[in-house]
SEDREN-876867 format. One record per residue (C-alpha): x, y, z; residue in one letter. Coordinates in nm, 3 decimals, padded with zeros to 5 digits. Example, Ala and Ser with C-alpha at 12.3 -4.5 7.8 and 13.67 -1.06 7.14 Angstrom:
<pts>
x = 01.230	y = -00.450	z = 00.780	r = a
x = 01.367	y = -00.106	z = 00.714	r = s
</pts>
This chain:
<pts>
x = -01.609	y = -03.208	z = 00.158	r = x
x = -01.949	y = -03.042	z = 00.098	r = x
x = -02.019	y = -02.696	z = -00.017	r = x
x = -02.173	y = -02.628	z = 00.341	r = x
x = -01.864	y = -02.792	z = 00.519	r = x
x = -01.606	y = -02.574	z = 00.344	r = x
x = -01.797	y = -02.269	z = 00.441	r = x
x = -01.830	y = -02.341	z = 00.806	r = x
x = -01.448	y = -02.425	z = 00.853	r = x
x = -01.380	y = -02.128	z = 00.647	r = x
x = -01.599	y = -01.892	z = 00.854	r = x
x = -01.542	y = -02.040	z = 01.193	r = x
x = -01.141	y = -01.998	z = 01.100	r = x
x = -01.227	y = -01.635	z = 01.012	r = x
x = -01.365	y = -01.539	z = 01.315	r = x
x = -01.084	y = -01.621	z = 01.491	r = x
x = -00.811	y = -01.595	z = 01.242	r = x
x = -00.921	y = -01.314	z = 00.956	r = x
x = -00.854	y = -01.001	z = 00.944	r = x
x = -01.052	y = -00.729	z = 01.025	r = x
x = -00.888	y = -00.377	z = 01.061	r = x
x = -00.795	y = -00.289	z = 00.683	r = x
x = -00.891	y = 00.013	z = 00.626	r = x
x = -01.124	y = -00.065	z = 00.334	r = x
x = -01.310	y = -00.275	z = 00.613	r = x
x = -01.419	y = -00.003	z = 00.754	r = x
x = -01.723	y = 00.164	z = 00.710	r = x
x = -01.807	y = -00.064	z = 00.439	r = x
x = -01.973	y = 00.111	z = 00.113	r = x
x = -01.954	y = -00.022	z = -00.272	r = x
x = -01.702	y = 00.239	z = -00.339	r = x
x = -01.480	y = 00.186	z = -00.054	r = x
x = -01.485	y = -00.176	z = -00.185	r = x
x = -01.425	y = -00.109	z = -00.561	r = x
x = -01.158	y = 00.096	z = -00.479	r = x
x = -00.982	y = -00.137	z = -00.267	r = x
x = -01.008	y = -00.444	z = -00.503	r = x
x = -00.869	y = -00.233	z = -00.806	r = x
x = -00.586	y = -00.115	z = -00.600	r = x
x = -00.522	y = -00.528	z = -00.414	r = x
x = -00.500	y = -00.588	z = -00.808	r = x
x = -00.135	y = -00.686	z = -00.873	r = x
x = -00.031	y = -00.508	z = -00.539	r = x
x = -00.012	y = -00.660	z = -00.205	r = x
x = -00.189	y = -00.564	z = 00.117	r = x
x = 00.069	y = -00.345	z = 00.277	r = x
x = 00.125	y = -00.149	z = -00.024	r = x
x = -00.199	y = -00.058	z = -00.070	r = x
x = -00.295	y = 00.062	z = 00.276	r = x
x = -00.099	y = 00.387	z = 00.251	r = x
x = -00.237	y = 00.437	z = -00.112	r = x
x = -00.591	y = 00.356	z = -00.029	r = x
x = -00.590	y = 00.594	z = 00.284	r = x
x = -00.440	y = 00.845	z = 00.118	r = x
x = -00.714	y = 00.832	z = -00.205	r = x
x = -00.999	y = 00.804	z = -00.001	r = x
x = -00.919	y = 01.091	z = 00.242	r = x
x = -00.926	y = 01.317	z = -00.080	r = x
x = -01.167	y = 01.128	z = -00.298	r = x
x = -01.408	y = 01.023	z = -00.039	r = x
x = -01.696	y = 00.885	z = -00.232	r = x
x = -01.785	y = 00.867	z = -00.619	r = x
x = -01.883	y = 01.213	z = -00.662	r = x
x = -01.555	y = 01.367	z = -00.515	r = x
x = -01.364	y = 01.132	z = -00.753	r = x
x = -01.594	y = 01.198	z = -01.066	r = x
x = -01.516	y = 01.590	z = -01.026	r = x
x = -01.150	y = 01.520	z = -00.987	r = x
x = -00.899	y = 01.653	z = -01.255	r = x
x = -00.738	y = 01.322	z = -01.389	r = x
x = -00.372	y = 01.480	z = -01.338	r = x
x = -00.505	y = 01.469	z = -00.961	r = x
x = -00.576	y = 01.112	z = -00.936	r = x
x = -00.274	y = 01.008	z = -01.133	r = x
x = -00.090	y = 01.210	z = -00.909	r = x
x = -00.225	y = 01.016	z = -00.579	r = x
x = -00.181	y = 00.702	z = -00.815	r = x
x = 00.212	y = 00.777	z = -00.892	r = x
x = 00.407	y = 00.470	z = -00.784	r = x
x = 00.137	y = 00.223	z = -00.770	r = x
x = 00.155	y = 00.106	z = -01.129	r = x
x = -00.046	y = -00.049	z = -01.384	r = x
x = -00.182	y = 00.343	z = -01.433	r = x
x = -00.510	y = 00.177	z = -01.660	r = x
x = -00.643	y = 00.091	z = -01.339	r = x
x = -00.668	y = 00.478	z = -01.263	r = x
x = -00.805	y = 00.657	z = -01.532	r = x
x = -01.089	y = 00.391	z = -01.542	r = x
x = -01.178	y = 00.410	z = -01.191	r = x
x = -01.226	y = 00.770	z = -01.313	r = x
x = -01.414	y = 00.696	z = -01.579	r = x
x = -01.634	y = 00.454	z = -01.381	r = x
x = -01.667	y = 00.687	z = -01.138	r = x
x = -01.815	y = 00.958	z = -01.401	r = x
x = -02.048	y = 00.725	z = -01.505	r = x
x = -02.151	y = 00.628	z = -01.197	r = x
x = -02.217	y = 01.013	z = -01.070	r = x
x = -02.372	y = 01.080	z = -01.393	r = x
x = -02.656	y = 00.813	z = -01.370	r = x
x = -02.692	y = 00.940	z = -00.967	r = x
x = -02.677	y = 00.546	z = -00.813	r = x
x = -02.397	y = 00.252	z = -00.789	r = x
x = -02.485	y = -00.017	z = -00.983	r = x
x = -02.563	y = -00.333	z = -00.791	r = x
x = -02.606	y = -00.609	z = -01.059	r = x
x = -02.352	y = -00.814	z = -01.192	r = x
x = -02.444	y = -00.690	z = -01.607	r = x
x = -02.439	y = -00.351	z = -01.487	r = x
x = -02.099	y = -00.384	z = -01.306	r = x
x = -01.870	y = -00.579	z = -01.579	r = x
x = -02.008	y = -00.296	z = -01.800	r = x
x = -01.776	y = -00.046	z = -01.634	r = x
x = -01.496	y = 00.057	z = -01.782	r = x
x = -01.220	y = -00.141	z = -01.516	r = x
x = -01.455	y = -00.331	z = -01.360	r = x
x = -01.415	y = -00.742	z = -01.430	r = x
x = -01.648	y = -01.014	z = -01.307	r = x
x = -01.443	y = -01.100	z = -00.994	r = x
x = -01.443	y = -00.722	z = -00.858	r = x
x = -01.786	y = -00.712	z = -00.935	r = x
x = -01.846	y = -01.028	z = -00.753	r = x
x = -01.641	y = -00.875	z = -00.464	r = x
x = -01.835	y = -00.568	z = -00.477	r = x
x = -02.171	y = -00.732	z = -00.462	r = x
x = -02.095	y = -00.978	z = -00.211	r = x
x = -01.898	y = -00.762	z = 00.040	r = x
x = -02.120	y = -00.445	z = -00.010	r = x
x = -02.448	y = -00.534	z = -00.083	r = x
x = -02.417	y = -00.908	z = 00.079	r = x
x = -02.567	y = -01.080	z = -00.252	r = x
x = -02.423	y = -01.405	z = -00.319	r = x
x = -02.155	y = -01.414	z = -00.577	r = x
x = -01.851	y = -01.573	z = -00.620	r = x
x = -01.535	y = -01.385	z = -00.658	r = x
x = -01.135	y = -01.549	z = -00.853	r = x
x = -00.902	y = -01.353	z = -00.773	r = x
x = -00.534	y = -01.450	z = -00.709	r = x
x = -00.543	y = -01.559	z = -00.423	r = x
x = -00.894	y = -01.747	z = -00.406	r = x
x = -00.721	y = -01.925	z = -00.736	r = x
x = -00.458	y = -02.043	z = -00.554	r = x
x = -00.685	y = -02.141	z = -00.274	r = x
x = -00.895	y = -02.421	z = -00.520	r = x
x = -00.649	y = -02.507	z = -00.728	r = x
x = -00.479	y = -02.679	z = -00.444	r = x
x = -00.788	y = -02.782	z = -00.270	r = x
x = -00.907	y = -02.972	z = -00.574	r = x
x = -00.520	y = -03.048	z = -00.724	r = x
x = -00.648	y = -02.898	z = -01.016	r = x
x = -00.356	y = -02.929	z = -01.272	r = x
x = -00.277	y = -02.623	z = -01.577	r = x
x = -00.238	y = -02.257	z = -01.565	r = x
x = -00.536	y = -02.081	z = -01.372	r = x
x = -00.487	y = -01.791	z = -01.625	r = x
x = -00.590	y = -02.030	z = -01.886	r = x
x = -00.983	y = -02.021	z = -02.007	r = x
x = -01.000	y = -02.388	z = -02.002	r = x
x = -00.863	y = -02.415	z = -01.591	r = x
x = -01.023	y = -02.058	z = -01.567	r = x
x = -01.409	y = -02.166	z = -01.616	r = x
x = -01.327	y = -02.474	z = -01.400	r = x
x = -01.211	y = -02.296	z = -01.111	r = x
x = -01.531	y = -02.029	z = -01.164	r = x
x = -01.739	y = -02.322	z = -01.141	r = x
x = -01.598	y = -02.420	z = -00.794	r = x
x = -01.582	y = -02.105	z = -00.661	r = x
x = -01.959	y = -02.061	z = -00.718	r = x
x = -02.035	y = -02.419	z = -00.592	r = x
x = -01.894	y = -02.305	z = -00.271	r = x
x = -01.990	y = -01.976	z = -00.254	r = x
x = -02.281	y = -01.918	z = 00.031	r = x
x = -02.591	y = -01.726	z = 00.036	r = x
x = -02.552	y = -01.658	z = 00.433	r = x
x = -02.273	y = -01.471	z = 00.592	r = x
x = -02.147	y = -01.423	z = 00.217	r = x
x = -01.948	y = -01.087	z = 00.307	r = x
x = -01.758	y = -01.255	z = 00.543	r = x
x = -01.712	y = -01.598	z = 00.347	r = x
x = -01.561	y = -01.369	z = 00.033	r = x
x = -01.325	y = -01.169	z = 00.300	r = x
x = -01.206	y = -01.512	z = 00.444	r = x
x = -01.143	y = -01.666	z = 00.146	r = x
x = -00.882	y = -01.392	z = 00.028	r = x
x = -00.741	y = -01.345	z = 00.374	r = x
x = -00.652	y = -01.737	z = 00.358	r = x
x = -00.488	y = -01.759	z = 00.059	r = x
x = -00.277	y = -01.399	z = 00.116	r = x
x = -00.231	y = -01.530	z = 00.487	r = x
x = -00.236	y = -01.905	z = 00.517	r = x
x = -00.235	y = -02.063	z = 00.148	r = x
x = 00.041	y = -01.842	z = 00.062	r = x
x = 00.238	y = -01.849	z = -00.273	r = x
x = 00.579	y = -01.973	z = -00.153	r = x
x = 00.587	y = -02.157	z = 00.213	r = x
x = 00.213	y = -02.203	z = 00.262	r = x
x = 00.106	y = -02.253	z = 00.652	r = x
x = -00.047	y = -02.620	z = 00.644	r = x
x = -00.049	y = -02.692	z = 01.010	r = x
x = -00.295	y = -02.450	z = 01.066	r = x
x = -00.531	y = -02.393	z = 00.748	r = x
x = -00.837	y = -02.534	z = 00.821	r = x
x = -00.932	y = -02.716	z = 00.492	r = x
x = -00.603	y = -02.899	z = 00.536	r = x
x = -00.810	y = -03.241	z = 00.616	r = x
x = -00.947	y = -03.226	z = 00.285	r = x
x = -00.688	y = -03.036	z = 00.025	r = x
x = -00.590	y = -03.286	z = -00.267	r = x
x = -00.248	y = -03.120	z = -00.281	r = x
x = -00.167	y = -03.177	z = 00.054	r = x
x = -00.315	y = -03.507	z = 00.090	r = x
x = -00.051	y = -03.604	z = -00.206	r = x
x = 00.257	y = -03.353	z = -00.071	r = x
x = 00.244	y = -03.189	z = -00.400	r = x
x = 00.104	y = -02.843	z = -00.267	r = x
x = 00.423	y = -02.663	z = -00.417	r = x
x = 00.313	y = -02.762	z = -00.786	r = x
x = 00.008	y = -02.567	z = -00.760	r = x
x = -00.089	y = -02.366	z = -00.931	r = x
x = 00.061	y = -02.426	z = -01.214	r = x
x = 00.307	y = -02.146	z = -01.329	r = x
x = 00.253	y = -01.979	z = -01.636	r = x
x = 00.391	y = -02.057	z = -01.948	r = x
x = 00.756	y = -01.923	z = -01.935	r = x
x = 00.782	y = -01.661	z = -02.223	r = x
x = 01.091	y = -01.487	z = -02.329	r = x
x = 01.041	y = -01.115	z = -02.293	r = x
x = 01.137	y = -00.837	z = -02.538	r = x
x = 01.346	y = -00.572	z = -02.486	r = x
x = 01.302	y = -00.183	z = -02.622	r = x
x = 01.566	y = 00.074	z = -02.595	r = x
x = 01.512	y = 00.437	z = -02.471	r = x
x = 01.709	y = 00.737	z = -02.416	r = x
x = 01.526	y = 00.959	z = -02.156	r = x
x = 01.578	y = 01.305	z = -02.187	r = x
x = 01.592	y = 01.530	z = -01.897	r = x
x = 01.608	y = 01.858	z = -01.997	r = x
x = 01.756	y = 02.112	z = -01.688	r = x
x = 01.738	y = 02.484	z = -01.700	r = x
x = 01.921	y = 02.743	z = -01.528	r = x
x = 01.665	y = 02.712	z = -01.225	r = x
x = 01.760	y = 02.295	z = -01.227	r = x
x = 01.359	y = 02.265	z = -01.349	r = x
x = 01.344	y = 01.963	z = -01.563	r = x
x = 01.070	y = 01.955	z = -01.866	r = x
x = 00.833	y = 01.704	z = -01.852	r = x
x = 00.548	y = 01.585	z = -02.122	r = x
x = 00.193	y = 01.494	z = -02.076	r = x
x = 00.163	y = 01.148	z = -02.240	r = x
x = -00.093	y = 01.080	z = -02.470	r = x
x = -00.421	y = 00.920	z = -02.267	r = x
x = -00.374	y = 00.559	z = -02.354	r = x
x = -00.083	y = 00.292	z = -02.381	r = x
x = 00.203	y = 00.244	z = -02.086	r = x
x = 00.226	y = 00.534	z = -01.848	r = x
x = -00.093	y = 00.676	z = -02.003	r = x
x = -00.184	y = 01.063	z = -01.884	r = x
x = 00.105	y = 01.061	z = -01.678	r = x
x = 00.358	y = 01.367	z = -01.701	r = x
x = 00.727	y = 01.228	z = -01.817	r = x
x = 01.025	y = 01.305	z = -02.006	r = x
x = 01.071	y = 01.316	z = -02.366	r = x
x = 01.163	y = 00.994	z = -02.489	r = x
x = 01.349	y = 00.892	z = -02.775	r = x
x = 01.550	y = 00.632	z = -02.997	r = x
x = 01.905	y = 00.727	z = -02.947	r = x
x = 02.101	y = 01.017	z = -02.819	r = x
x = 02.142	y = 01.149	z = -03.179	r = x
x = 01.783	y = 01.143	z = -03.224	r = x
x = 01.764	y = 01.350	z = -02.862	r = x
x = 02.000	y = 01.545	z = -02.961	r = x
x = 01.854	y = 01.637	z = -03.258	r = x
x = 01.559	y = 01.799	z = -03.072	r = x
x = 01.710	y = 01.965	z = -02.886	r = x
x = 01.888	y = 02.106	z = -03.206	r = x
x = 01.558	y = 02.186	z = -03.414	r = x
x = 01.420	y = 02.382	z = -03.052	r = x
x = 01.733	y = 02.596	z = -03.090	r = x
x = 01.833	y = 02.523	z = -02.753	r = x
x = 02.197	y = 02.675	z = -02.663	r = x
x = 02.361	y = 02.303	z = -02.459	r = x
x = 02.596	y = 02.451	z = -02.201	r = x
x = 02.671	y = 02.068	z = -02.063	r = x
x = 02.536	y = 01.729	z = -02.081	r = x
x = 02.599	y = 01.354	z = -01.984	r = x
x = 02.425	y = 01.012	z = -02.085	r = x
x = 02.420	y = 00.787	z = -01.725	r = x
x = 02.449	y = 00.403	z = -01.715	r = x
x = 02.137	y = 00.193	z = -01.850	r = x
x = 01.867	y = 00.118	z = -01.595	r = x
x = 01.589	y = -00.178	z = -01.690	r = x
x = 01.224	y = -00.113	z = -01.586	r = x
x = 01.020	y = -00.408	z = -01.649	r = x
x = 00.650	y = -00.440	z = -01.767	r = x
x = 00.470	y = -00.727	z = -01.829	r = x
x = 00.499	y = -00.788	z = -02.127	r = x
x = 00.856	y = -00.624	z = -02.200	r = x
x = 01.164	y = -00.492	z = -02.074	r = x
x = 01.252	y = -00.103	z = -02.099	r = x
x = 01.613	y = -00.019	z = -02.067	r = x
x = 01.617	y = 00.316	z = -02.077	r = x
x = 01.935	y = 00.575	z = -02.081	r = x
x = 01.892	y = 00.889	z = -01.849	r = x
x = 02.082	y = 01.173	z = -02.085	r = x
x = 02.120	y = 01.525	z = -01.872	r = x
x = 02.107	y = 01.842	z = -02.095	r = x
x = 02.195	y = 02.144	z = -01.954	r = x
x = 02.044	y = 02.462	z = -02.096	r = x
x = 02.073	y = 02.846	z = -02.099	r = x
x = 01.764	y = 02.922	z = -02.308	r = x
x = 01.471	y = 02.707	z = -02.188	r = x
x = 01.234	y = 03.003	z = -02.330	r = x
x = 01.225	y = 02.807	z = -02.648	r = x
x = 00.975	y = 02.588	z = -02.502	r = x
x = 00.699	y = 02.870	z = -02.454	r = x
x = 00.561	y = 02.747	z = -02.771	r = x
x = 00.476	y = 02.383	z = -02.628	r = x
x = 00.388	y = 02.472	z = -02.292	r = x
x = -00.005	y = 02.386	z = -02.309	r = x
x = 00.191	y = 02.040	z = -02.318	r = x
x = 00.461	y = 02.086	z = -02.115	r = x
x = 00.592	y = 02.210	z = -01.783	r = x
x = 00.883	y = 02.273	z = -01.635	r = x
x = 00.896	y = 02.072	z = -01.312	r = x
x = 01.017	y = 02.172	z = -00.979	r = x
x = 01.140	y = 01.962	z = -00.744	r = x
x = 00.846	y = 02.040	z = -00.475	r = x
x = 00.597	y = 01.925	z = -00.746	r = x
x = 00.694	y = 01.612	z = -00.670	r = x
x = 00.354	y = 01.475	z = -00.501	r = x
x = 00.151	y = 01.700	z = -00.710	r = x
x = 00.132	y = 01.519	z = -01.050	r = x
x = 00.100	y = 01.215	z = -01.181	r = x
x = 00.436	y = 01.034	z = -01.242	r = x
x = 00.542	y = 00.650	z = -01.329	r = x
x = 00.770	y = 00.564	z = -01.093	r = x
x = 01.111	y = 00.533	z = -01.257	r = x
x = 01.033	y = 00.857	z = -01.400	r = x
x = 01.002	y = 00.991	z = -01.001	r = x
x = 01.303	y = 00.884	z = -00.919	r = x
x = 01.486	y = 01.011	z = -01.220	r = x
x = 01.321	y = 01.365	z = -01.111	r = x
x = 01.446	y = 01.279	z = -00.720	r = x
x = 01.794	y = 01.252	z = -00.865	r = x
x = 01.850	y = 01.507	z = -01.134	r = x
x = 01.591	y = 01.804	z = -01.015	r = x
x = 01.943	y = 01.884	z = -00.758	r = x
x = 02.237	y = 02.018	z = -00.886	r = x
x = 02.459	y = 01.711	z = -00.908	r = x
</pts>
């Protein structure tokens, strides 16, 4: 199938198939766009909507976002996950404000802090309709099964092949809609598990499907044992059933989000809590719970400490708060940590 084939079945199956109400379709700017392809970044579609609607009715354009406090942006970002993507959409968006235009080339793009070549390329081509070709998840899925191309598409090898086909087929016309309908099939149609054959349009042409072996592409990635690390959570309650929480450093997991003190053991938490002089009036280590991260599991052990003399924390306060339980939506928490505050921030 040519270049100018797989557009046209792509764009005539769009207009009658894509979508076309997401919010971030909607009065279309480069922001609006860069914000929804960070968020669509590990997170499906009807996650993000609430997220996205909720972000851009307080951060409306760049400059809003660039004058934002980053506990404020966190805060709307609580629960989403993969918290980089946050503080350098703030970053960005400083830069951004501070040279007074949005960049619209693709060296000037990739040069943000966040901002990789397929964003860009979504960015350029959805926003400022120049032609260039976007791989993300979905479009990867898309070729790899059109073309049968064999290997992990996370792999540089499969990687610049796939690049390579997505810019063959990428158009100069109608290039907004083209990069819109080539997502919306794979999240819609070419699907991960129980893809919709009968009624994709390339169908007549995909490789996989011409040799029934759609379900081996892609290729999965290498299986890899994950590591485990051990935490003890401490939630520290005062007389008031405030908990203390932490501001964590800027960078690594959970990054400028607030959370409890974390540490190796109990006797190790314990031993805070000793050095802090705090007078324990009750406390009680709950069952294991497993978050997982990419790269490892956390199995963390909630340990409630009851206190009659949280005073002793003045000292540390220009790090440290003591939450209440209607701060909830007002700073920026990872989400296990949320729900540990949902649970314990009521007398139990």
């Amino acid at each position: 199938m040519t270049p100018e084939k797989f557009q046209k079945k792509l764009l005539d199956w769009f207009d009658l198939h894509g979508r076309k109400d997401l919010p971030w379709q909607q009065n279309i700017t480069p922001y609006r766009v860069w914000l929804s392809e960070t968020m669509l970044q590990q997170t499906q579609v009807a996650t993000v909507i609430d997220y996205f609607n909720a972000f851009t009715g307080k951060f409306p354009d760049v400059e809003s976002l660039a004058q934002a406090p980053e506990d404020d942006v966190l805060a709307l970002w609580s629960g989403l996950g993969y918290y980089a993507r946050a503080r350098n959409l703030h970053k960005t968006a400083r830069i951004i404000a501070a040279q007074g235009y949005f960049p619209d080339s693709l060296a000037e793009l990739v040069n943000m802090p966040g901002i990789g070549r397929s964003t860009a390329g979504a960015i350029l081509s959805i926003a400022f309709k120049n032609s260039h070709p976007i791989l993300d998840g979905n479009v990867k899925r898309v070729l790899t099964r059109f073309r049968a191309i064999p290997g992990w598409p996370g792999s540089s090898q499969v990687e610049k092949l796939l690049w390579a086909i997505s810019s063959d087929l990428t158009p100069v016309d109608r290039v907004a809609d083209y990069t819109q309908a080539i997502m919306d099939l794979g999240a819609t149609v070419c699907t991960r598990s129980k893809p919709a054959c009968s009624v994709c349009p390339l169908v007549g042409a995909c490789s996989a499907k011409a040799t029934n072996t759609v379900a081996l592409f892609p290729s999965p990635k290498p299986a890899k044992t994950l590591p485990v690390k051990e935490k003890v959570f401490l939630l520290l309650r005062d007389p008031d059933h405030q908990i203390w929480l932490e501001k964590r450093p800027p960078t690594g997991i959970w990054g400028g989000l607030w959370s409890v003190p974390e540490f190796d053991s109990i006797d190790e938490a314990q031993q805070w809590c000793g050095l802090r002089q705090l007078s324990i009036k009750w406390q009680q280590a709950f069952d294991v719970k497993r978050h997982t991260f990419s790269h490892y599991h956390l199995d963390y052990t909630p340990l409630l400490v009851d206190t009659n003399n949280p005073t002793n924390f003045v000292m540390e306060a220009n790090q440290g708060l003591w939450y209440k339980a209607e701060q909830l939506n007002d700073l920026g928490l990872a989400a296990p940590i949320k729900l540990l505050l949902q649970h314990f921030s009521e007398d139990k």
